[in-house]
Chimera marker file (.cmm) of the C-alpha trace (Angstrom):
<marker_set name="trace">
<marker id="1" x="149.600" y="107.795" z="128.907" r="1" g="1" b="0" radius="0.5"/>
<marker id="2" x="145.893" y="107.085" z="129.655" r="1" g="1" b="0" radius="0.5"/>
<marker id="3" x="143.583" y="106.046" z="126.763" r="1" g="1" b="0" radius="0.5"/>
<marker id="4" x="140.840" y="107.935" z="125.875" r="1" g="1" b="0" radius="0.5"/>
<marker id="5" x="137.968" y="105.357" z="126.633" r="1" g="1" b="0" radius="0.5"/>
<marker id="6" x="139.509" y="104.568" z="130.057" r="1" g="1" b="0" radius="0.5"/>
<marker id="7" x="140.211" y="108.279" z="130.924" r="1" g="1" b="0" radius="0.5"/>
<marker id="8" x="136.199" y="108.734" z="129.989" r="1" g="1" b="0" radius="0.5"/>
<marker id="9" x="135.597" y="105.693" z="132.531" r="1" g="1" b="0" radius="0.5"/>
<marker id="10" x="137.334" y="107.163" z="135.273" r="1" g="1" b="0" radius="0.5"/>
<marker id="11" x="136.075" y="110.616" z="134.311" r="1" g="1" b="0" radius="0.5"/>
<marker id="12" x="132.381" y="109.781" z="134.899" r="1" g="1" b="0" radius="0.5"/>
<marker id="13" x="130.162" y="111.553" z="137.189" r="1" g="1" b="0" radius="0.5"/>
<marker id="14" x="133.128" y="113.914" z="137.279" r="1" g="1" b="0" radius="0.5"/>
<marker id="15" x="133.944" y="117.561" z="135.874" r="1" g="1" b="0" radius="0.5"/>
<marker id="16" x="136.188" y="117.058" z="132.506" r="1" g="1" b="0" radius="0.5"/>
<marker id="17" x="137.609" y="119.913" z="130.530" r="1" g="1" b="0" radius="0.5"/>
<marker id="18" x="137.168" y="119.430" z="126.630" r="1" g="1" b="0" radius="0.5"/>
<marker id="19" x="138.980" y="121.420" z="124.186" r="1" g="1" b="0" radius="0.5"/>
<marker id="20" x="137.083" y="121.441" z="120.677" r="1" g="1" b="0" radius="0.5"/>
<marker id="21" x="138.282" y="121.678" z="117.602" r="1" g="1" b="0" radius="0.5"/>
<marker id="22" x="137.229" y="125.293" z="116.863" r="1" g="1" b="0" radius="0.5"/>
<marker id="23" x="139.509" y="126.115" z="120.044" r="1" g="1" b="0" radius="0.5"/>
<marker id="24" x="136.484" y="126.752" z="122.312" r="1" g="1" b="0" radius="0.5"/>
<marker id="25" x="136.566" y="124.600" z="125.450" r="1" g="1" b="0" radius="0.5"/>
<marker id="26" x="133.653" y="123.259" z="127.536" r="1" g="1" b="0" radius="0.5"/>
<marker id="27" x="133.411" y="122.383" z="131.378" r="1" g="1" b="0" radius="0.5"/>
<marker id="28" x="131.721" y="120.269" z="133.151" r="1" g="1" b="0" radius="0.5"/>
<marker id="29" x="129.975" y="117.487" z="134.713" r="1" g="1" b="0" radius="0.5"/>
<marker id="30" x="130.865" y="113.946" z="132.796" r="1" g="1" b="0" radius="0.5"/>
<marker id="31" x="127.250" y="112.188" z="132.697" r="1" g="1" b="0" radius="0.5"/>
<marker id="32" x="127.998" y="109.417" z="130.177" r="1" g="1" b="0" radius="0.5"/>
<marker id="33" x="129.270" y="108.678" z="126.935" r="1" g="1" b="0" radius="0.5"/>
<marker id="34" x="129.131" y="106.174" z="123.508" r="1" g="1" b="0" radius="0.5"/>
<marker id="35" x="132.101" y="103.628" z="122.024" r="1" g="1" b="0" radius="0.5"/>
<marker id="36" x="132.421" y="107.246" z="119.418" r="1" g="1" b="0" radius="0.5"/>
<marker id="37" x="133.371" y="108.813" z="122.442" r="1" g="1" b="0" radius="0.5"/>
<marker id="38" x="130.290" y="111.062" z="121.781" r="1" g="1" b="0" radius="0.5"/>
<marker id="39" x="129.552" y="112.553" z="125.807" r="1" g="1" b="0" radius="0.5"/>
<marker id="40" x="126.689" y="113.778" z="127.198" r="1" g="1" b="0" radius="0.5"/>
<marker id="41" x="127.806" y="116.785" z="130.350" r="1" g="1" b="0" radius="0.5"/>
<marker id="42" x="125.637" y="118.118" z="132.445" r="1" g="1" b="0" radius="0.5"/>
<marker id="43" x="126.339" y="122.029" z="134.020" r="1" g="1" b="0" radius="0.5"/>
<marker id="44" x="128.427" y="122.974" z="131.518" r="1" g="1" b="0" radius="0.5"/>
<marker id="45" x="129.952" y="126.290" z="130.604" r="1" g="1" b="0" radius="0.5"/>
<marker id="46" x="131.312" y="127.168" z="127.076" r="1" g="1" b="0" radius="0.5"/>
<marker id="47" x="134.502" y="129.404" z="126.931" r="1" g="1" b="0" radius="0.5"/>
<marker id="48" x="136.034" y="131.086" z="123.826" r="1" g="1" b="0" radius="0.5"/>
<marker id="49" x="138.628" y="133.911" z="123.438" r="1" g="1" b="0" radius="0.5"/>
<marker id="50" x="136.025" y="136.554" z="124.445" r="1" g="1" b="0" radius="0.5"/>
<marker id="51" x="132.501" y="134.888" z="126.142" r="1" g="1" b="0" radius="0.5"/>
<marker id="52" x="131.498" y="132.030" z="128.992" r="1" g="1" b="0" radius="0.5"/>
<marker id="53" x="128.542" y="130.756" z="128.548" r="1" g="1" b="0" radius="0.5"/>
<marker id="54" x="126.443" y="128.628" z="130.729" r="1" g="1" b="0" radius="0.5"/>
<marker id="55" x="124.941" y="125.866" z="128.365" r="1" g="1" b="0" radius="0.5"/>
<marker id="56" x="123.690" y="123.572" z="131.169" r="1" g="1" b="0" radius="0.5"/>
<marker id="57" x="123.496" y="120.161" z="129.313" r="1" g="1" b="0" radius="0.5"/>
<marker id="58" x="124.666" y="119.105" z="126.242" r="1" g="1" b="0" radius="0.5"/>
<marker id="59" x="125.843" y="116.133" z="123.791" r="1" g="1" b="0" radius="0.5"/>
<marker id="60" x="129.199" y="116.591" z="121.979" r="1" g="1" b="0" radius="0.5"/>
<marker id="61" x="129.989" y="114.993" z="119.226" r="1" g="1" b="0" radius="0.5"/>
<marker id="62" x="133.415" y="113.278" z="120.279" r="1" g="1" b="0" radius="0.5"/>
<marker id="63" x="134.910" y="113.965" z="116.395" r="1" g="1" b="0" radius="0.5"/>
<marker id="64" x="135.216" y="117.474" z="117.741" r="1" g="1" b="0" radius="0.5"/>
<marker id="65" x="137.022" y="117.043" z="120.654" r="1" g="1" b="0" radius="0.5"/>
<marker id="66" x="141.002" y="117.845" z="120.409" r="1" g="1" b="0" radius="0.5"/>
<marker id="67" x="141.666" y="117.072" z="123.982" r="1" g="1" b="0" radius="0.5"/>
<marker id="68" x="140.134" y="115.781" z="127.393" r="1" g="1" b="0" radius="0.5"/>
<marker id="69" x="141.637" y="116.719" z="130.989" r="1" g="1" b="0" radius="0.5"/>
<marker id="70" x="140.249" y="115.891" z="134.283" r="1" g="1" b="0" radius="0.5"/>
<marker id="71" x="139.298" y="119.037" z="136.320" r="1" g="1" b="0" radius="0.5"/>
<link id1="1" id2="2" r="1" g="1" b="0" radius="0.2"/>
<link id1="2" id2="3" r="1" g="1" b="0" radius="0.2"/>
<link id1="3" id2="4" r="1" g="1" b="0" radius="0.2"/>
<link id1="4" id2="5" r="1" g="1" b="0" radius="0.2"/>
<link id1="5" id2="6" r="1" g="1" b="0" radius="0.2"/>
<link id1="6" id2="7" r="1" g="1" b="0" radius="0.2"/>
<link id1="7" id2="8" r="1" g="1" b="0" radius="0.2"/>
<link id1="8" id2="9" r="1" g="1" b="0" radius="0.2"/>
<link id1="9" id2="10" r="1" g="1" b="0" radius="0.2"/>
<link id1="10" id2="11" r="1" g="1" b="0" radius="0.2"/>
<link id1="11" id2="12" r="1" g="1" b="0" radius="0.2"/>
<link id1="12" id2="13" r="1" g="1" b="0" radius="0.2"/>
<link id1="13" id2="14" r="1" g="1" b="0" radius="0.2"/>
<link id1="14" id2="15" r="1" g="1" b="0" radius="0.2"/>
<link id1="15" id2="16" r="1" g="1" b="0" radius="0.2"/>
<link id1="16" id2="17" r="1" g="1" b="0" radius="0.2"/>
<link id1="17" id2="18" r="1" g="1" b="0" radius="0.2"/>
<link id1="18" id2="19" r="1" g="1" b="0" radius="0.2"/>
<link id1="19" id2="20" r="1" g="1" b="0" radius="0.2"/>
<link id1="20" id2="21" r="1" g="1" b="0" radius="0.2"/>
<link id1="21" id2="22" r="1" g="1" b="0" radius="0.2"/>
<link id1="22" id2="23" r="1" g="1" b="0" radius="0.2"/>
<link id1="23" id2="24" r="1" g="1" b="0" radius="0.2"/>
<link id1="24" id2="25" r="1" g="1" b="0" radius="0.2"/>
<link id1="25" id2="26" r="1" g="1" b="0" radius="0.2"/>
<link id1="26" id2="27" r="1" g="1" b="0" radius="0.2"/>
<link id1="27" id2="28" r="1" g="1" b="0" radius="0.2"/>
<link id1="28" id2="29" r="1" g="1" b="0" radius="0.2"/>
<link id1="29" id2="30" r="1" g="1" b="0" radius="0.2"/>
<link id1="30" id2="31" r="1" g="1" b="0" radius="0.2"/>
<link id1="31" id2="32" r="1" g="1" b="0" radius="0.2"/>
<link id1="32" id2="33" r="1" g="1" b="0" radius="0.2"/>
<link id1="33" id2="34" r="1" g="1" b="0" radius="0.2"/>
<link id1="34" id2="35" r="1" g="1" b="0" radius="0.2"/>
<link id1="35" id2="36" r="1" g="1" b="0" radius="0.2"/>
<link id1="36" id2="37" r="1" g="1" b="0" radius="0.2"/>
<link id1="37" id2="38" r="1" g="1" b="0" radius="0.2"/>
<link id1="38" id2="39" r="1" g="1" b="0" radius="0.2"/>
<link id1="39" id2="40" r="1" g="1" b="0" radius="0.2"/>
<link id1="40" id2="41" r="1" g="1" b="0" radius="0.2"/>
<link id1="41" id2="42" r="1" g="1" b="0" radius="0.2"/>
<link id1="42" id2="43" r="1" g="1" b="0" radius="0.2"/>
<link id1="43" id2="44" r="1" g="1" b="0" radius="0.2"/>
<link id1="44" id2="45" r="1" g="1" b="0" radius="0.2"/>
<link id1="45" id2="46" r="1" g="1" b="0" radius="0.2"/>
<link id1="46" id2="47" r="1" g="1" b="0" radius="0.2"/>
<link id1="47" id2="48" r="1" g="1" b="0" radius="0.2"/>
<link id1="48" id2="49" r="1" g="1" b="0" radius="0.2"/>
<link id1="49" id2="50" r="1" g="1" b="0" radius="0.2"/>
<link id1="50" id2="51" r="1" g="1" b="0" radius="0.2"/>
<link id1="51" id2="52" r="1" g="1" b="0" radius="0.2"/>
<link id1="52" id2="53" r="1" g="1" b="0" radius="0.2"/>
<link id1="53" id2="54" r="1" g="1" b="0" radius="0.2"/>
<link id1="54" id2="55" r="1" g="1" b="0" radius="0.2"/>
<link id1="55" id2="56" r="1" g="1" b="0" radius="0.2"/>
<link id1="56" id2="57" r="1" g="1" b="0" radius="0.2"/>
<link id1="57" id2="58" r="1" g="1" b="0" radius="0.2"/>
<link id1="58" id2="59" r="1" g="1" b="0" radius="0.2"/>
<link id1="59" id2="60" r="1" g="1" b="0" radius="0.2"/>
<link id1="60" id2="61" r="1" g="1" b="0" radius="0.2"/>
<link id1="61" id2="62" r="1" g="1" b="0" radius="0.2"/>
<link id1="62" id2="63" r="1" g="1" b="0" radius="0.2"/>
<link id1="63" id2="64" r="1" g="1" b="0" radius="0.2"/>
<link id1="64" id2="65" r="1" g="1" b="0" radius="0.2"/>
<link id1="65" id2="66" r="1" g="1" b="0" radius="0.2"/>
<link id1="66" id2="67" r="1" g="1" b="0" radius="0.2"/>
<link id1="67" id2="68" r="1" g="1" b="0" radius="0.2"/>
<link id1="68" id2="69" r="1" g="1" b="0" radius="0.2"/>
<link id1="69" id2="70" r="1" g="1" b="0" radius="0.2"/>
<link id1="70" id2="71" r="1" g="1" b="0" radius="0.2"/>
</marker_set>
């Protein structure tokens, strides 16, 4: 098992898959993060049960994120 802070170093500058809370995941480009484990991704795209959405670049607050996988 990989911990989360090393999984976010090896994950930077690379497309991650996050899985929110509210169930929605968002994917896309790693560009950095905080010791929260708050990110900032670039060319992202929001999925839920019905919609994508292109978002382009946004900050998530990492208390909302269930799970992280490498794309």
């Amino acid at each position: 098992m990989i911990m989360p802070m090393k999984l976010l170093e090896e994950s930077l500058n690379r497309k991650v898959v996050l899985l929110l809370k509210d169930n929605r995941t968002l994917e896309g480009v790693l560009t950095g993060y905080d010791e929260y484990m708050n990110m900032v991704m670039d060319d992202v795209e929001e999925n839920s049960d019905t919609v994508t959405k292109k978002l382009g670049m946004v900050v998530v607050r990492g208390s909302n994120v269930v799970r992280i996988v490498p794309a």
